[in-house]
Structure formats: structure tokens, C-alpha cells
C-alpha positions, -999 to +999 in steps of 0.1 A: +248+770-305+247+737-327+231+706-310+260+677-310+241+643-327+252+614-306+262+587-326+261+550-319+299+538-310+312+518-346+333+488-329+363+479-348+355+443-373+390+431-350+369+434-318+333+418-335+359+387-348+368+387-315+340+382-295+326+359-326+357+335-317+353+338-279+314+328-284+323+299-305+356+287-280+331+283-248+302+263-274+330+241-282+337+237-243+300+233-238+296+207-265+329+187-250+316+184-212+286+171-228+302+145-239+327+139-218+323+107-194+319+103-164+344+096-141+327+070-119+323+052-145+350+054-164+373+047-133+349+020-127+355+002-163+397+009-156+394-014-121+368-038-142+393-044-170+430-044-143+401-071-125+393-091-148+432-092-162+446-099-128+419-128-121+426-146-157+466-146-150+455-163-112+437-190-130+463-196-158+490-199-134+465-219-113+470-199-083+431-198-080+405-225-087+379-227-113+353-220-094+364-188-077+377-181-118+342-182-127+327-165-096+359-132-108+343-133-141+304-130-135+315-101-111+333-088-138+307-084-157+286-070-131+308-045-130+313-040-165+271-035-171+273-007-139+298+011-157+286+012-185+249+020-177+267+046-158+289+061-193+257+057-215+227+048-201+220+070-176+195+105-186+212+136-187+198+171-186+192+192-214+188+165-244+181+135-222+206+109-246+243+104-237+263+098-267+255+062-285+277+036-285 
């Protein structure tokens, strides 16, 4: 009786393009949540900017003083240097740089 030779399985190219485009779809998702923001921050700059526009219409309609116009905007920017050290300047695993301004 003839010994069968077991031969390696040939995959089809349909199934290697495939698998090529499935390995290249999740780097591309990799590569986005990399970059994407972070949403403390980013929610954090959306209340800084509604803040600081709510607090200039107060003072041009004189509804608030100049003092407390002043005190809106130094907290304003407080809030605008947490959130962005918290976008950009914070390390992150793997390549330890956020994306550059």
C-alpha cells in the first residue's frame, strides 16, 4: 500500500488579503486611540471656553463688576492650563509623548 504525503493546506490569496486588511483595520484603530484625547480634558476645555464666554457677556452687559471679570478670567485660564496639561502634557505608556501641539 502507498504511503499518503501530507501536504501543508495552500490558503486561497482571497483569505491571505483578508486577514492582511483585518491586521491593518485594528493598527489603524490602535494608532487612533493613541491619539485620541482625553475626555477629562477635553470636556474640561468645552466648560473653560462656555466659562469664559458666559463671564465676558456678564461684564459687557455689566451684570458683573470688574473685579469679579477679572477674578472669571485668571480662573479661566487655570482651567485652560489643567486641560491642557491634561490633552498634551501628561506621559502616556508605550512612547511616553502625546501628540504635539
Amino acid at each position: 500500500m502507498a504511503k499518503k504525503r501530507y501536504k501543508k493546506r495552500q490558503h486561497s490569496p482571497t483569505v491571505a488579503a483578508k486577514r492582511l486588511a483585518e491586521q491593518e483595520k485594528l493598527a489603524s484603530e490602535r494608532e487612533r486611540a493613541k491619539n485620541r484625547w482625553d475626555p477629562t480634558g477635553r470636556m474640561l476645555l468645552y466648560f473653560d471656553l462656555v466659562f469664559l464666554a458666559a463671564a465676558s457677556i456678564l461684564y459687557m452687559n455689566h451684570l458683573i463688576s470688574e473685579v469679579i471679570s477679572g477674578l472669571c478670567t485668571i480662573i479661566g485660564l487655570i482651567l485652560l492650563f489643567i486641560a491642557l496639561w491634561l490633552l498634551f502634557g501628561r506621559k502616556r505608556g508605550g512612547s511616553g509623548r502625546g501628540p504635539g501641539l
